[in-house]
C-alpha positions as CSV (number, residue, x, y, z in Angstrom):
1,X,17.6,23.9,18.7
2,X,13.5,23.2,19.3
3,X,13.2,25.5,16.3
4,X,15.4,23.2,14.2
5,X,13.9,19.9,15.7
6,X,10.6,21.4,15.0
7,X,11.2,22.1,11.1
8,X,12.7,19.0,10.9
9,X,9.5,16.9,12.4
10,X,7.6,18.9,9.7
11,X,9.2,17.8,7.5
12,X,8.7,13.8,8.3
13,X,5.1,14.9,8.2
14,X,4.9,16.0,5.3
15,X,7.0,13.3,3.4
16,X,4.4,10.7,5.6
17,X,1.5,13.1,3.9
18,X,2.6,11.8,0.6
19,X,3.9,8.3,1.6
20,X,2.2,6.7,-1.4
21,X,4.7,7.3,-4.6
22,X,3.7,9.4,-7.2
23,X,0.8,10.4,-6.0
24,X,-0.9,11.5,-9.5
25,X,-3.6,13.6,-8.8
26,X,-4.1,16.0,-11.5
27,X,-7.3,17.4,-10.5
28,X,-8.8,16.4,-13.9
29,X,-5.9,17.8,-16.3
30,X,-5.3,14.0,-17.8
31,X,-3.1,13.2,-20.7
32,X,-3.3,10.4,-23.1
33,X,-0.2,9.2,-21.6
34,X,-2.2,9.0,-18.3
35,X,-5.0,7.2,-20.0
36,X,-3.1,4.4,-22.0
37,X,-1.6,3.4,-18.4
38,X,-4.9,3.7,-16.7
39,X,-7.2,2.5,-18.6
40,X,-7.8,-0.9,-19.9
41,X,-8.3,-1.2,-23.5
42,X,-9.1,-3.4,-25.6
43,X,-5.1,-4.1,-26.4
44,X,-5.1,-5.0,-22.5
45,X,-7.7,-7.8,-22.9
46,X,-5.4,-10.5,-21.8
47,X,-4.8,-12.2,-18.5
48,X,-0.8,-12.0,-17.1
49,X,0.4,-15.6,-16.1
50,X,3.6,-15.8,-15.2
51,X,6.5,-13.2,-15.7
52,X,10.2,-14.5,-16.7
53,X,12.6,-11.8,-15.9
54,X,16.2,-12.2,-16.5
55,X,17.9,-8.9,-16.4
56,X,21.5,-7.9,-16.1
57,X,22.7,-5.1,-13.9
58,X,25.5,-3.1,-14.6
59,X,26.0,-0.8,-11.6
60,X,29.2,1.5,-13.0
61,X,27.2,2.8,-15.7
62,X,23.4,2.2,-14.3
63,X,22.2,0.3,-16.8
64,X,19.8,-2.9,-17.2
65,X,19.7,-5.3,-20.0
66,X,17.6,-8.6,-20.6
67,X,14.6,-9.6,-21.0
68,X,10.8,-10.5,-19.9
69,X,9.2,-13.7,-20.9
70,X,5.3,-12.8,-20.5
71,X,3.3,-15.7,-20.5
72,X,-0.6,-14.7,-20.7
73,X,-4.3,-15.8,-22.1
74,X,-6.1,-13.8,-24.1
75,X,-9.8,-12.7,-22.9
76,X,-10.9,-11.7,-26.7
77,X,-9.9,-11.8,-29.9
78,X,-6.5,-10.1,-30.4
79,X,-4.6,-8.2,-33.2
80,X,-2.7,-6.0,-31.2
81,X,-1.2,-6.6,-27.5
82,X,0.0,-3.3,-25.2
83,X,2.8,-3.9,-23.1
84,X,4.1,-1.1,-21.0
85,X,7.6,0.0,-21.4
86,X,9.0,3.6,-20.1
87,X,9.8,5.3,-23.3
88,X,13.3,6.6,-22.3
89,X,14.3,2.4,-22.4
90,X,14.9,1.1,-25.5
91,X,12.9,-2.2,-27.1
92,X,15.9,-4.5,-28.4
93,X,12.8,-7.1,-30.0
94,X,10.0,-9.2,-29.5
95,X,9.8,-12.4,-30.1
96,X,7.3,-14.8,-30.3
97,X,8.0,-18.7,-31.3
98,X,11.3,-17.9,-32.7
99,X,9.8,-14.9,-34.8
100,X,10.2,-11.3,-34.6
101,X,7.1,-9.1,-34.5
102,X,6.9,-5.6,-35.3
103,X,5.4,-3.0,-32.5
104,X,4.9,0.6,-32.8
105,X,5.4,2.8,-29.2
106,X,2.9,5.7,-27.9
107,X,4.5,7.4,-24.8
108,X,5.0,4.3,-22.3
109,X,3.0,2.2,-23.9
110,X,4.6,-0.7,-26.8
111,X,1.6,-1.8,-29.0
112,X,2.9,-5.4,-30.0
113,X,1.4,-6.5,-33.5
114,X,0.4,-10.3,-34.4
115,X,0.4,-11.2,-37.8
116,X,-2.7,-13.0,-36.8
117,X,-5.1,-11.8,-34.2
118,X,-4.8,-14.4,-31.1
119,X,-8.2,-15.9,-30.5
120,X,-10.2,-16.0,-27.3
121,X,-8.5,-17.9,-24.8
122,X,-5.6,-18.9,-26.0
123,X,-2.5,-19.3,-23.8
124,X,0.3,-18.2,-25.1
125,X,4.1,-15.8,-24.4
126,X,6.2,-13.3,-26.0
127,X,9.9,-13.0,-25.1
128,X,10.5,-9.1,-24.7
129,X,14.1,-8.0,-25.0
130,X,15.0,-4.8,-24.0
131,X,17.9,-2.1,-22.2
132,X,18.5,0.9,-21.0
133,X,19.5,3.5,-18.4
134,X,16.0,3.0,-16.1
135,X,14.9,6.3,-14.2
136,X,16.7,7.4,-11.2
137,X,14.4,8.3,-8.0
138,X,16.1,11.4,-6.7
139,X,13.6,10.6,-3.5
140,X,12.7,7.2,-3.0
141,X,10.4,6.0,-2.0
142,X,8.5,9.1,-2.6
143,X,9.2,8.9,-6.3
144,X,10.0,6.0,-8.4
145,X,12.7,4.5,-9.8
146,X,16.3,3.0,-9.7
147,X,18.2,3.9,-6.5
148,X,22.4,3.6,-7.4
149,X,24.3,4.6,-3.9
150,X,27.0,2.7,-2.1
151,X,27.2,1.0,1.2
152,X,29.3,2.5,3.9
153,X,32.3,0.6,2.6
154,X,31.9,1.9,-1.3
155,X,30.4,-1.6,-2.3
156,X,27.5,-0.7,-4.5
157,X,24.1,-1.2,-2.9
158,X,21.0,-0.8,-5.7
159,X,17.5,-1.0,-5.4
160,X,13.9,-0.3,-7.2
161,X,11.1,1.9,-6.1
162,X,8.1,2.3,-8.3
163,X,4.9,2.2,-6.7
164,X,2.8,5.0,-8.5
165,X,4.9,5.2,-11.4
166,X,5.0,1.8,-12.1
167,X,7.0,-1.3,-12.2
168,X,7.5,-0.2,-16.3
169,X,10.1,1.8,-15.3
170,X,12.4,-1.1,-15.5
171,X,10.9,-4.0,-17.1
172,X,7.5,-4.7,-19.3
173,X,4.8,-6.0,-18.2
174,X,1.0,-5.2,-18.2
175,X,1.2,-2.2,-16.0
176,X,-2.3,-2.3,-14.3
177,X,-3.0,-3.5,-10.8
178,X,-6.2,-5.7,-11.7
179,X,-3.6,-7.7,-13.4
180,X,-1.4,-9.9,-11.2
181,X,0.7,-13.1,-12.6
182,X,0.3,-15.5,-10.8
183,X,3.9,-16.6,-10.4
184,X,7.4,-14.6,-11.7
185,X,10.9,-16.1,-11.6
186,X,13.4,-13.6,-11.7
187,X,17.3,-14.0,-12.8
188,X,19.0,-11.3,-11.5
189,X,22.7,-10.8,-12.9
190,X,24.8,-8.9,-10.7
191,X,29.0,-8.7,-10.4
192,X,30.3,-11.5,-8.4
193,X,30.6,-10.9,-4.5
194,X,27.5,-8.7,-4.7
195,X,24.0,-10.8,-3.5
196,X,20.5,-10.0,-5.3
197,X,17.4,-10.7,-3.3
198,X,14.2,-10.7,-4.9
199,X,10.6,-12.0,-4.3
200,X,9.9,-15.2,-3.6
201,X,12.2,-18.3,-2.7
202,X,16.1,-18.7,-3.3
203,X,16.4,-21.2,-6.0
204,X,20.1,-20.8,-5.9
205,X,23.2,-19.0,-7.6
206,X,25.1,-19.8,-10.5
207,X,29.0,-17.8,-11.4
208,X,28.7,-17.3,-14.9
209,X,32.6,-17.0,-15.6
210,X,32.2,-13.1,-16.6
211,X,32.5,-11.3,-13.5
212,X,29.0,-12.1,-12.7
213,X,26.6,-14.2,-10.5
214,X,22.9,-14.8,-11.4
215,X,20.2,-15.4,-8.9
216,X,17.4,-17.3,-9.0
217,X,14.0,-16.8,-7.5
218,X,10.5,-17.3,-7.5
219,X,7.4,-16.0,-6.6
220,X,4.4,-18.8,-6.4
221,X,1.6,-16.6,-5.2
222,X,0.2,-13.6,-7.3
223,X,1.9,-10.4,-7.5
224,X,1.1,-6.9,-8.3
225,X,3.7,-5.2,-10.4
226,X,5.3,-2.6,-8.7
227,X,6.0,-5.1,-5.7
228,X,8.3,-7.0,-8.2
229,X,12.2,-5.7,-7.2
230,X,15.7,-6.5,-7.0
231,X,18.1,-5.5,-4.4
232,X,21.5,-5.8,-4.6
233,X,24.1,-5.1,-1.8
234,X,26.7,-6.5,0.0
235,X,24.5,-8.7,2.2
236,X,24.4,-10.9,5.4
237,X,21.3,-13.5,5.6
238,X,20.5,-15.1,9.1
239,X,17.0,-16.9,9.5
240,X,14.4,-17.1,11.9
241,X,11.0,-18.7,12.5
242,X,7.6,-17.7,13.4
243,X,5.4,-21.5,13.7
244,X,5.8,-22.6,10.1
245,X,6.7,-19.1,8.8
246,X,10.3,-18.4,7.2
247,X,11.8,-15.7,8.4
248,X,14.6,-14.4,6.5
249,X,16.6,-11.0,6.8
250,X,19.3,-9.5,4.5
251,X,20.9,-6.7,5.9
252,X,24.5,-4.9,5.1
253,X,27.2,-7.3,6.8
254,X,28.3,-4.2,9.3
255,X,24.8,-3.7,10.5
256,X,24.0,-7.6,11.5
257,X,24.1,-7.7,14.7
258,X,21.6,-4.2,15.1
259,X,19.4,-6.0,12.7
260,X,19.6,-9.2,14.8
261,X,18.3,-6.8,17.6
262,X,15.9,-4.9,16.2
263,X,14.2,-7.8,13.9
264,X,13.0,-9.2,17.1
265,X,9.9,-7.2,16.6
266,X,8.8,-9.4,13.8
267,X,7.9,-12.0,15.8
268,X,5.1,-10.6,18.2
269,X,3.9,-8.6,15.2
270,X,3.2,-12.2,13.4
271,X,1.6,-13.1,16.7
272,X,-0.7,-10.1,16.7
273,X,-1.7,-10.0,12.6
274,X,-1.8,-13.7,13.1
275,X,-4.7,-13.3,15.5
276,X,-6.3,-10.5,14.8
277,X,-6.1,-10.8,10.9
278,X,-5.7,-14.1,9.7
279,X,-2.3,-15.9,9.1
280,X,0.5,-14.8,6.9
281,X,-0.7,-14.9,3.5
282,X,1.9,-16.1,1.4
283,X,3.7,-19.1,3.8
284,X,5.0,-20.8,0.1
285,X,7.3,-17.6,-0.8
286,X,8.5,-16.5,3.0
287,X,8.6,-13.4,4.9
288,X,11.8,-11.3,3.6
289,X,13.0,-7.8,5.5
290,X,16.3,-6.5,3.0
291,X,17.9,-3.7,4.1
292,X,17.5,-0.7,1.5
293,X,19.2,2.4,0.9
294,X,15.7,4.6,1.1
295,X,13.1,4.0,4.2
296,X,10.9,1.2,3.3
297,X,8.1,0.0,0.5
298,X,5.7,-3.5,0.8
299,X,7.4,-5.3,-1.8
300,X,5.7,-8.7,-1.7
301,X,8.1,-11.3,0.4
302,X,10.9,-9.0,0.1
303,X,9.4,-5.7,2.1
304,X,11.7,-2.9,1.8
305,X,13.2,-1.9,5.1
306,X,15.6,1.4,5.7
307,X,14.4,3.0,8.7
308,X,18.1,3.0,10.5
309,X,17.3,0.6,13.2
310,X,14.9,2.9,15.0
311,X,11.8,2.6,17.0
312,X,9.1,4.8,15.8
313,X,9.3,6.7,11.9
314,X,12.7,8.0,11.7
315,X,12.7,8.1,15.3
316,X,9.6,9.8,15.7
317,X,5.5,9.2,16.7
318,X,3.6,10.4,13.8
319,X,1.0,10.2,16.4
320,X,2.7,12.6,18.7
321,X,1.0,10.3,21.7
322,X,4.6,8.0,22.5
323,X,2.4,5.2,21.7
324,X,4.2,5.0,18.5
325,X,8.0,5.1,20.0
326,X,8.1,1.5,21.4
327,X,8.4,-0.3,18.3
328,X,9.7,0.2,14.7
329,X,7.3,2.1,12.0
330,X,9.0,0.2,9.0
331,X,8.6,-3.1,10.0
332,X,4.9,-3.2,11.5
333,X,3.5,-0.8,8.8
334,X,5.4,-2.2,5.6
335,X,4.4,-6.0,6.7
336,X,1.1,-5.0,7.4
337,X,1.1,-4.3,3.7
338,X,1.9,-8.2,3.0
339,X,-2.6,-8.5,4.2
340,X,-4.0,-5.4,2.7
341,X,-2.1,-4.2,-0.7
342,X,-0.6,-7.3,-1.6
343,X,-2.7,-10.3,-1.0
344,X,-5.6,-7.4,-1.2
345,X,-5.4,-5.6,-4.1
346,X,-7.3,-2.9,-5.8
347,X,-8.0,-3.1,-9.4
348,X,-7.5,0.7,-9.6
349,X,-5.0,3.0,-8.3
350,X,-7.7,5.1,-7.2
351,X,-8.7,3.1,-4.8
352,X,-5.5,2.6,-3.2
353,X,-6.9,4.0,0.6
354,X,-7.5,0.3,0.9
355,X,-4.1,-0.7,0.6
356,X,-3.2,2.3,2.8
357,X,-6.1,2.8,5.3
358,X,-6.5,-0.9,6.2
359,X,-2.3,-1.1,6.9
360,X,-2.5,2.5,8.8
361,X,-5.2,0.7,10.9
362,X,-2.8,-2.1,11.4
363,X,-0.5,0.1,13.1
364,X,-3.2,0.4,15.9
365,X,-3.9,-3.1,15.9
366,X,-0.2,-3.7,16.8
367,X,-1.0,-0.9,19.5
368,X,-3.5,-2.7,20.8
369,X,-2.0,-6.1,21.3
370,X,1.3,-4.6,22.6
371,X,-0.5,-1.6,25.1
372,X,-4.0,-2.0,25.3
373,X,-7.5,-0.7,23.3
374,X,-7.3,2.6,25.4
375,X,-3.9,3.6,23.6
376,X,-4.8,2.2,20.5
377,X,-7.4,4.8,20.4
378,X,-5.4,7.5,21.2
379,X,-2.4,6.2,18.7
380,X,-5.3,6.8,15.7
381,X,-6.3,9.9,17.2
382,X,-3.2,11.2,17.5
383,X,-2.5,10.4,13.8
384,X,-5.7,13.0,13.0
385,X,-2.6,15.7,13.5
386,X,-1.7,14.7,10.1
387,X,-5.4,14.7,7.9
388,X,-6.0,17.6,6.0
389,X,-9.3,17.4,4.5
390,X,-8.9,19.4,1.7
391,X,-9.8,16.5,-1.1
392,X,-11.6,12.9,-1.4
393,X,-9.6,10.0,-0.7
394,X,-10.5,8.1,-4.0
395,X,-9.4,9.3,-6.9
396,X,-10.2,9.4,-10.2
397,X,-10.8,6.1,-12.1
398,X,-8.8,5.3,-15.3
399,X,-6.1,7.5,-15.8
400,X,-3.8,6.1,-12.8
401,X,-4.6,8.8,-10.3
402,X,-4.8,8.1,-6.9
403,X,-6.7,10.5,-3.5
404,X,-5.5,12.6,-1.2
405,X,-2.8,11.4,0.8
406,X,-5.1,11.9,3.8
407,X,-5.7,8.0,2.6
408,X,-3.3,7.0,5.2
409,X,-4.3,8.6,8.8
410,X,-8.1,8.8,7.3
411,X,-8.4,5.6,6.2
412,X,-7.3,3.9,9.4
413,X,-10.1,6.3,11.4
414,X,-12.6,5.9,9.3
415,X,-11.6,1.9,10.3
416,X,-12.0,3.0,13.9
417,X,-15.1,4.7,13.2
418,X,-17.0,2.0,11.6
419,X,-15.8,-0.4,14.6
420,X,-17.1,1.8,17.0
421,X,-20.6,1.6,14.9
422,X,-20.2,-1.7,15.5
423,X,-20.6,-1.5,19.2
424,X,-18.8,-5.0,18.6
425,X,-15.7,-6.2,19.1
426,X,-15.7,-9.7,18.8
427,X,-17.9,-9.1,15.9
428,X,-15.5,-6.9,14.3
429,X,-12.4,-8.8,14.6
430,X,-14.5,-11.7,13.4
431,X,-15.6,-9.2,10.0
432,X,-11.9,-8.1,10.0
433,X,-10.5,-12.2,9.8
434,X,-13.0,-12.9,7.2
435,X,-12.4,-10.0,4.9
436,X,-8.7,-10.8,5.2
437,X,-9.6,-14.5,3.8
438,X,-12.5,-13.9,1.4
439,X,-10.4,-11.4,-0.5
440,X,-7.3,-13.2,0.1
441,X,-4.8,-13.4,-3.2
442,X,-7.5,-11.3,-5.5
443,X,-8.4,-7.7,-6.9
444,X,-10.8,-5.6,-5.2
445,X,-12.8,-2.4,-5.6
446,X,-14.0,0.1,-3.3
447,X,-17.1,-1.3,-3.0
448,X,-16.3,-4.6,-2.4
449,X,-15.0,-3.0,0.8
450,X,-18.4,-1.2,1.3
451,X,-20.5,-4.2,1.1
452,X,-18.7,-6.5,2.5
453,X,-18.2,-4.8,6.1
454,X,-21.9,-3.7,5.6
455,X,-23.4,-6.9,5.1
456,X,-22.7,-8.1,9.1
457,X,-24.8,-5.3,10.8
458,X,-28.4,-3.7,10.7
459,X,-27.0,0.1,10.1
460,X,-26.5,1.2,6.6
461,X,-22.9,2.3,5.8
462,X,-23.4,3.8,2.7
463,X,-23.9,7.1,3.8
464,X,-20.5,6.6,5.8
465,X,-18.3,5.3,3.2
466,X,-19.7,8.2,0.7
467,X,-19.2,11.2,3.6
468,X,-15.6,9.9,4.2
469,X,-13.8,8.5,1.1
470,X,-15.8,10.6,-2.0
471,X,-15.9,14.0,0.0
472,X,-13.2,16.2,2.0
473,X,-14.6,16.7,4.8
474,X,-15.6,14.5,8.1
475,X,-19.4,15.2,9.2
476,X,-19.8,17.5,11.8
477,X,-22.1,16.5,15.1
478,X,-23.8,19.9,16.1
479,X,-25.3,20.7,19.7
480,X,-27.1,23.7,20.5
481,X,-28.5,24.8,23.6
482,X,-31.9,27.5,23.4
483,X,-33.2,28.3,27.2
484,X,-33.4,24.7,28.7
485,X,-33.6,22.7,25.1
486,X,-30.8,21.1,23.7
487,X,-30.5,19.6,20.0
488,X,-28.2,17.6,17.6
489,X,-28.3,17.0,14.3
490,X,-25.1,15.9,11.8
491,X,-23.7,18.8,8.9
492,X,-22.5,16.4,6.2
493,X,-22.1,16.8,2.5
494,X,-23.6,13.6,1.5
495,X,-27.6,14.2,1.0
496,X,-29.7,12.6,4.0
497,X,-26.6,11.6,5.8
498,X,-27.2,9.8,9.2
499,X,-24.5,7.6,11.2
500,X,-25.1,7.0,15.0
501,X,-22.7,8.4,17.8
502,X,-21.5,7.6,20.9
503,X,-22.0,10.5,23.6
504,X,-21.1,10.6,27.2
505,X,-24.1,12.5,29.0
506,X,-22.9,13.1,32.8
507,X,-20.6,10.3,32.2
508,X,-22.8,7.9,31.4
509,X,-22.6,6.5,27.9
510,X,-25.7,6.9,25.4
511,X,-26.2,6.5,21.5
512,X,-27.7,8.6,19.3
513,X,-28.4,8.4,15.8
514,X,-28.7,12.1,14.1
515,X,-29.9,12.9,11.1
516,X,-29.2,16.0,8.9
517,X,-33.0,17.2,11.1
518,X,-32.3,18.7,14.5
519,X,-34.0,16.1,17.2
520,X,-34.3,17.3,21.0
521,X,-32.0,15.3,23.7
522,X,-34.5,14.8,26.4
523,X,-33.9,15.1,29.8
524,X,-30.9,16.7,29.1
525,X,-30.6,20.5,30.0
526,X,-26.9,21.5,30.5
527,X,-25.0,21.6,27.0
528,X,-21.8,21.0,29.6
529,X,-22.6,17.8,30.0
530,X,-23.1,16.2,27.1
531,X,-19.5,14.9,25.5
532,X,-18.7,13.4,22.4
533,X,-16.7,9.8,21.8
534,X,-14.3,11.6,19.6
535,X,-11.4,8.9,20.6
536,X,-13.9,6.1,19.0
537,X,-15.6,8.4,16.0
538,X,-14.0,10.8,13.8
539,X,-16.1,13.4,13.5
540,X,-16.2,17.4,14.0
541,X,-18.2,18.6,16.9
542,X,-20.1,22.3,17.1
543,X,-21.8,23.3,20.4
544,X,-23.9,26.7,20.5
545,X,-25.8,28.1,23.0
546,X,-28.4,31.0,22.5
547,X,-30.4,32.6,25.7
């Protein structure tokens, strides 16, 4: 039985390894496919507005039909506009003021052809009608897709997953995430008795006579693509309020009163982020948790929530410290999301260990408000357990292809890490808030990241950021003991690599800032005595002694 408990945790930890969809890294063997979503072109030089999606569902034969109304603006002169469409889905037309214009399709990509270029700047919108049996995720949400399954009562329960492969799975839109509209209504059209929630506000339903209901809602904040959804189920609502906040819940009707329970947890998490990171960032569309038939994805106002009712992930402490089996991994981690991946959002895929790192971290932040600094620590320490080291964290720029999946667990320590350069808390959390707001609602890079949490303090980061996100392995702090002289020095792959470290010498607490050079610890003779932060730094640690 421990055997088969054992396999079965390894499992969970390996599926939390790859916990970002798709993750595409092909080590360099990139396809034109891969560049024509990954890139942008100059047939992507256009700003998304506002999506218009009204889409039927048919859930006895799995398939979609309707259409995208993409409103946009042009940034340069433009013959020829790419809209991204999976090729297995079939383009019915595309109209623009009442005309029909001819396109031409390369792999996922629908090259839409003006009879006139569109100049610089002008606003204008395309209706796109398409349909289609959409790709099924045999995994979600480790791959994308449509999910078709049934409740526990054979009423059909539906829902998308797409992050990594993309949102054009299912609809077409400008498949990049430096785009975002800045507002999408979506008319969902599913068979009577059935509810669709979506992002955004409830604007209401409407029986259309035909066996089917459509429902209205809208987004008024920017959205990245992939966090656009539907899910459709056989759904109980019930409301709730944190200050100003909506609160709203869908679950399946026979799980309400669990939900009821277990949804309590949103509230002191609001309370935490709230203080620590900066209020809710989208108060005009709501905070949404709807019950899904896979574990759980950030989608925008409507976060995806599967995880069974259960404290920890599945059950479980990917930490393997407890600290982690006192509330519920879905909820916390998933809304944390709604800060850092959907208000901030990197302009590359490659770049997504900020989305991931920064909401890891926010599982410790939780920690920390709920049990205390001194677990905190050892919740993120305990999450080392599931780092491999064997590749960067960023990935390659370009062709959507994101890092390692050690983005998750590393990114949150190397958080922790920087922090503990700080030496600062009040500081930090200060840093922490106004990151959250500067960068509120817009697109970001990695080194918008780097500069901005260097700017507040005298040490240079740079050396930091390079040794944790661009290489595979953490810098190592070295000791070594010859007669009565001790030394230290770091082993790092990034040229002249310095970053200061907290030690404990006799218990007492001193810092040091190695170099790749060895430098002598005065006064210090017993290699015994001298212990490394490793709680508040992530960093190997070598100690040799030669007589």
């Amino acid at each position: 039985m421990k055997n088969l408990y054992f396999v079965i945790f390894a499992l969970l930890l390996i599926s939390f390894k790859n916990n970002a969809q798709v993750l595409s890294n092909k080590e360099g063997k990139y396809t034109e496919a891969d560049t024509l979503r990954g890139s942008l072109r100059k047939e992507r030089a256009y700003d998304a507005l506002k999506y218009h999606l009204q889409v039927r569902v048919v859930p006895k034969d799995k398939f979609i039909s309707g259409s995208n109304t993409i409103t946009f603006r042009t940034k340069e002169k433009l013959p020829v506009m790419q809209v991204d469409l999976f090729e297995n889905m079939k383009v019915d037309s595309i109209v623009r003021k009442g005309k029909k214009l001819n396109y031409k399709r390369k792999h996922n990509a629908v090259f839409v052809e003006f009879s006139r270029p569109l100049r610089k700047g002008k606003k204008d919108s395309i209706q796109f009608y398409y349909s289609g049996n959409p790709v099924v995720a045999e995994r979600a949400p480790w791959d994308g897709g449509f999910v078709w399954t049934e409740d526990e009562n054979g009423n059909p329960w539906i829902a998308v997953a797409v992050q990594g492969m993309g949102a054009s799975t299912w609809y077409p839109n400008k498949d990049h995430q430096s785009d975002e509209p800045n507002e999408v209504l979506s008319e969902i059209e599913v068979p009577t008795g059935l509810t669709n929630v979506s992002n955004g506000r409830l604007l209401g339903s409407e029986k259309l006579g035909d066996g089917y209901t459509r429902w209205k809602w809208k987004v008024s904040n920017p959205i990245n693509n992939y966090n656009v959804v539907l899910n459709i189920g056989k759904y109980a609502h019930f409301h709730d309020q944190y200050k100003d906040l909506d609160l709203d819940y869908y679950v399946l009707e026979y799980n309400l009163d669990k939900a009821k329970d277990q949804f309590e947890q949103v509230k002191p998490m609001m309370e935490c982020f709230y203080e620590k990171m900066g209020p809710y960032p989208f108060p005009e569309d709501g905070f949404k948790l709807v019950e899904t038939p896979y574990l759980g994805m950030e989608h925008q106002s409507a976060v995806a929530y599967g995880n069974h009712y259960m404290n920890g992930y599945l059950g479980n402490d990917l930490s393997g410290t407890g600290h982690g089996l006192s509330w519920d991994y879905i909820i916390i981690h998933e809304s944390g999301h709604e800060w850092y991946g959907n208000s901030i959002t990197t302009k590359d895929i490659a770049d997504m260990w900020v989305h991931e790192g920064f909401t890891s971290y926010t599982e410790a932040i939780f920690v920390e408000c709920e049990q205390g600094k001194e677990n905190a620590l050892e919740y993120l320490k305990g999450l080392r357990r599931n780092i491999s080291n064997q590749s960067p964290i960023i990935g390659d720029y370009g062709v959507n292809a994101e890092g390692s999946g050690d983005m998750y667990a590393k990114g949150a320590n190397l958080l922790n890490t920087i922090r503990s350069i700080y030496r600062n808390d009040e500081l930090w959390w200060k840093t922490l808030r106004d990151y959250t707001e500067t960068f509120k609602h817009k697109t970001v890079t990695t080194q918008h990241v780097e500069d901005f949490f260097n700017e507040p303090i005298a040490t240079n980061l740079q050396p930091v950021f390079d040794q944790y996100l661009r290489q595979s392995a953490i810098p190592e702090f070295q000791l070594k003991q010859e007669g009565e002289t001790i030394s230290f020095r770091w082993e790092a792959d990034v040229q002249n690599f310095t970053m200061p470290v907290d030690v404990l010498i006799d218990g007492e607490e001193e810092r040091l800032i190695p170099t790749e050079n060895w430098q002598k610890l005065a006064g210090v003779k017993d290699l015994g005595s001298v212990e490394v932060k490793t709680e508040e730094f992530y960093v190997g640690v070598e100690k040799s002694a030669s007589e």
